[in-house]
Structure formats: structure tokens, C-alpha cells
Biopython code that builds the backbone (N, CA, C, O; Angstrom):
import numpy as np
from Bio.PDB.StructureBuilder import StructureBuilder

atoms = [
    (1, "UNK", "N", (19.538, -4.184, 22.447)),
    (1, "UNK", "CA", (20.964, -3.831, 22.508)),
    (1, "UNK", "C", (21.821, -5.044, 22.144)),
    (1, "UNK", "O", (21.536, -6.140, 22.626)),
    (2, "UNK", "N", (22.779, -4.905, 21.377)),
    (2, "UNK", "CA", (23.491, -6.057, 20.650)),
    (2, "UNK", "C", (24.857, -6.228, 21.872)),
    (2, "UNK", "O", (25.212, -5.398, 22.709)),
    (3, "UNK", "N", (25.200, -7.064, 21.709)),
    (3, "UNK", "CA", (26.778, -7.616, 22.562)),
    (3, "UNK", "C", (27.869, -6.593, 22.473)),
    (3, "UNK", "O", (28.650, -6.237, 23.355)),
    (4, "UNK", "N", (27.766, -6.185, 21.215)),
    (4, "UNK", "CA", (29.213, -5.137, 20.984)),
    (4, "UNK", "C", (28.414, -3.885, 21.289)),
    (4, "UNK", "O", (29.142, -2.929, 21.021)),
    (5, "UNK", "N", (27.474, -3.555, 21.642)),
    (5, "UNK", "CA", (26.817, -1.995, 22.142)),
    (5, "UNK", "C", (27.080, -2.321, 23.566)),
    (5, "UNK", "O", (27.511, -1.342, 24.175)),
    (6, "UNK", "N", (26.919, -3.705, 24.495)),
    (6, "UNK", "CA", (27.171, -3.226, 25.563)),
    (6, "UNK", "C", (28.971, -3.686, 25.768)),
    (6, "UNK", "O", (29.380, -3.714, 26.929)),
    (7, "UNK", "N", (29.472, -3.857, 25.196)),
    (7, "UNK", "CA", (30.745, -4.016, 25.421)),
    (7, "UNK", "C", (31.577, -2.816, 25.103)),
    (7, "UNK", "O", (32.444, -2.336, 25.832)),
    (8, "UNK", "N", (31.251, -2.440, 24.062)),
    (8, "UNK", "CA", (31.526, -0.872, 23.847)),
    (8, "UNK", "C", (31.663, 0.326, 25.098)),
    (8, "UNK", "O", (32.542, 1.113, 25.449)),
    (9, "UNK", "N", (30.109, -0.055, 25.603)),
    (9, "UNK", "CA", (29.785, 0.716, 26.841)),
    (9, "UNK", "C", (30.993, 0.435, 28.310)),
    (9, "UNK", "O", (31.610, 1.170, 29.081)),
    (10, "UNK", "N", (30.850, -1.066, 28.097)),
    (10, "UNK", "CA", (31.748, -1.559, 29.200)),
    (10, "UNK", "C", (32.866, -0.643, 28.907)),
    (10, "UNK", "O", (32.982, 0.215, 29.781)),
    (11, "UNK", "N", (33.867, -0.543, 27.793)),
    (11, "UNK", "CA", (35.160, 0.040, 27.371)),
    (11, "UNK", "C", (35.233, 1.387, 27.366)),
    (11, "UNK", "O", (36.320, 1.945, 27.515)),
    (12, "UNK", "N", (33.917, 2.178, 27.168)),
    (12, "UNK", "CA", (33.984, 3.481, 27.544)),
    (12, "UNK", "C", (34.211, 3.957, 28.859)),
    (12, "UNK", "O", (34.782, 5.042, 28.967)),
    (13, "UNK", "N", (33.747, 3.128, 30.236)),
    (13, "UNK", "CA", (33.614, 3.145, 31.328)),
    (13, "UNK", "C", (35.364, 3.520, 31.905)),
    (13, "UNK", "O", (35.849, 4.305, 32.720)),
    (14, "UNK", "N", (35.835, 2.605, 31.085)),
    (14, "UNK", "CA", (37.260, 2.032, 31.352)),
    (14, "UNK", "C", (38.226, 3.488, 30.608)),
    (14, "UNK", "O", (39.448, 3.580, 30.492)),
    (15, "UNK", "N", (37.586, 4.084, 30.365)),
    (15, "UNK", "CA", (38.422, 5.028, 29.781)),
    (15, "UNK", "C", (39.906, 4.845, 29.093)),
    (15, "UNK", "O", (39.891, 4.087, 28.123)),
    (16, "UNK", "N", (41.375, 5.495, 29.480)),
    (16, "UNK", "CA", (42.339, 5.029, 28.103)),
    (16, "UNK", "C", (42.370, 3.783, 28.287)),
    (16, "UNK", "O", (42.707, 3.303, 27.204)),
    (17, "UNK", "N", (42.164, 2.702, 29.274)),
    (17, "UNK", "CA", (42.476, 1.346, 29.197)),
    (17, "UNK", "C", (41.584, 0.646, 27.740)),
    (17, "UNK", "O", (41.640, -0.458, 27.199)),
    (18, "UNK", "N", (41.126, 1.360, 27.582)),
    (18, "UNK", "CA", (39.940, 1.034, 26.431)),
    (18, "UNK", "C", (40.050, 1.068, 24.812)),
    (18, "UNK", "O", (39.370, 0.505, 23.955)),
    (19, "UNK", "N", (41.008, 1.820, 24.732)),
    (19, "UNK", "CA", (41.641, 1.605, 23.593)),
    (19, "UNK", "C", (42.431, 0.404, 23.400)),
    (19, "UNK", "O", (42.286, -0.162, 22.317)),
    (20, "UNK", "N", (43.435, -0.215, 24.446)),
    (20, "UNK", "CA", (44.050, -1.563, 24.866)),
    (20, "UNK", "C", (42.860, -2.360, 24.893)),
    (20, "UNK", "O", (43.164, -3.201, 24.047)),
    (21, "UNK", "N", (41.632, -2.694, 25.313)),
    (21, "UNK", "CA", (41.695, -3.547, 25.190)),
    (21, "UNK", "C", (40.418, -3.566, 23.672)),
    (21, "UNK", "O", (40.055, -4.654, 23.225)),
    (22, "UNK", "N", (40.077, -2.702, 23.278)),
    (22, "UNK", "CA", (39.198, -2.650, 22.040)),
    (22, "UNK", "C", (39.881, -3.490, 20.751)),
    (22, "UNK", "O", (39.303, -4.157, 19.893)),
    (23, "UNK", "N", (41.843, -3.122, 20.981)),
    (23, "UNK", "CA", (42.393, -3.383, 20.283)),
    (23, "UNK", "C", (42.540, -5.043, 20.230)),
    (23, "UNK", "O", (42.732, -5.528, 19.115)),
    (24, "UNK", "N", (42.470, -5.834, 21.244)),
    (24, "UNK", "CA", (42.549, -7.134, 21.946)),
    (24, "UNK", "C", (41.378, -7.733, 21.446)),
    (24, "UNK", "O", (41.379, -8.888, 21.020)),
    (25, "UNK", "N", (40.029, -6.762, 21.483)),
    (25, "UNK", "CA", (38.934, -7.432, 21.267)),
    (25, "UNK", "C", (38.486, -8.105, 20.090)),
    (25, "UNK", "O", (37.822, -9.129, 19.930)),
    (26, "UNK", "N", (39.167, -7.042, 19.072)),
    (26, "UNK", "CA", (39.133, -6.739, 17.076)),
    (26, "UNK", "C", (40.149, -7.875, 17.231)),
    (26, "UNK", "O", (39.892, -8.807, 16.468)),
    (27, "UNK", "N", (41.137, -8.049, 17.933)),
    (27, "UNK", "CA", (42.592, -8.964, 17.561)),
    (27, "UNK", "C", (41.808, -10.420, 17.621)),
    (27, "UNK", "O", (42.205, -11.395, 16.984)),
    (28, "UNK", "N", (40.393, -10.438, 18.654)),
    (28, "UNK", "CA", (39.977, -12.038, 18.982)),
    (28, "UNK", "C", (38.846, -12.003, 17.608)),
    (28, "UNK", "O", (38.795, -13.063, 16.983)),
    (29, "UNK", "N", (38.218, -11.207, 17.259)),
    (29, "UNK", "CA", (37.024, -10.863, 16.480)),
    (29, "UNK", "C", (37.693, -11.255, 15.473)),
    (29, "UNK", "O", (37.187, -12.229, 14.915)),
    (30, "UNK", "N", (38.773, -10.817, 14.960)),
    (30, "UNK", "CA", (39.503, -11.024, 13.917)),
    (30, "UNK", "C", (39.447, -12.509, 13.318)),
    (30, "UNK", "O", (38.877, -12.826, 12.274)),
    (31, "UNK", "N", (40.129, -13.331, 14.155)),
    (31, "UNK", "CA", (40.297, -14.492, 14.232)),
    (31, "UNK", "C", (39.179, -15.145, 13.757)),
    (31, "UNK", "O", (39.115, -15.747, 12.685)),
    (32, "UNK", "N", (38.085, -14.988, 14.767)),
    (32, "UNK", "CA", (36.536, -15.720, 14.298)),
    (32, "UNK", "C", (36.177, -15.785, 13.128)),
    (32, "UNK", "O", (35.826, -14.654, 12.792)),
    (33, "UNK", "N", (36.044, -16.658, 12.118)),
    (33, "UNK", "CA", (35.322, -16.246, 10.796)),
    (33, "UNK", "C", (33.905, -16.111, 11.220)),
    (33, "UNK", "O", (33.206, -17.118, 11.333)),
    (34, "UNK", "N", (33.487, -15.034, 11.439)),
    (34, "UNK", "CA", (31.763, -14.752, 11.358)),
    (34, "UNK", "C", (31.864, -12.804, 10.838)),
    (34, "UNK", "O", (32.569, -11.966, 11.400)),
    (35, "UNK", "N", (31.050, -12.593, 9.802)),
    (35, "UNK", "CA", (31.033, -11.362, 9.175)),
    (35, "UNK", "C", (30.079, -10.928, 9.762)),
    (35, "UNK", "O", (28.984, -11.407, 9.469)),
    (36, "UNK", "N", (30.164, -9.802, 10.861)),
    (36, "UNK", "CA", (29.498, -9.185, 11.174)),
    (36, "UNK", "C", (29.599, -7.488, 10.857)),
    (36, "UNK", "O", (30.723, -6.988, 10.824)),
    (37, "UNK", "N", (28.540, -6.732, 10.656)),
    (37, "UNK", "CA", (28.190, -5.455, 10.156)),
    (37, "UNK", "C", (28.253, -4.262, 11.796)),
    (37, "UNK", "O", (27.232, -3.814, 12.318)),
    (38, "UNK", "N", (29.470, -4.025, 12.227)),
    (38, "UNK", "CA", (29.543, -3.430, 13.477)),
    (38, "UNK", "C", (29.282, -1.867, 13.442)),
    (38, "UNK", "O", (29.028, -1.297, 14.503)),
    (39, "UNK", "N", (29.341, -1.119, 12.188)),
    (39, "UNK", "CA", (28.491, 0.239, 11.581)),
    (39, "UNK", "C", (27.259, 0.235, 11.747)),
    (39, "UNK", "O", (26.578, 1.175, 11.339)),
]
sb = StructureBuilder()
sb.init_structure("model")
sb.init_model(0)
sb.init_chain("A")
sb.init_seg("    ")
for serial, (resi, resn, name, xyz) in enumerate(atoms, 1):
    if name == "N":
        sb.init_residue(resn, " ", resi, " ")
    sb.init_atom(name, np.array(xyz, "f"), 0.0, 1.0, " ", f" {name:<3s}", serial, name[0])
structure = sb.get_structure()
């Protein structure tokens, strides 16, 4: 299981708060230059 499968999971748990913070997460991911394949 990769980092973003269980973080995913974590955010599903969290129900609508989870869209907030998925959006927060992509906003830090963003930033990072590392190309990762999340499909």
C-alpha cells in the first residue's frame, strides 16, 4: 500500500472535511517538484 492509498483512506474516513483537506494536500504536493503517477 503506497502513502497516498492510505491517506486517501484516512480522508475518506473524514468524510466532507475531505474534500478541504485533499484540496490542501494537492496545494502541498503541488509545490514539491517530484512527478509522481497517482492513477
Amino acid at each position: 500500500m503506497s502513502i497516498f492509498a492510505s491517506v486517501e483512506r484516512e480522508l475518506s474516513d473524514l468524510g466532507n472535511e475531505s474534500d478541504i483537506l485533499k484540496i490542501k494536500l494537492l496545494t502541498i504536493f503541488n509545490r514539491i517538484p517530484i512527478k509522481v503517477n497517482l492513477l
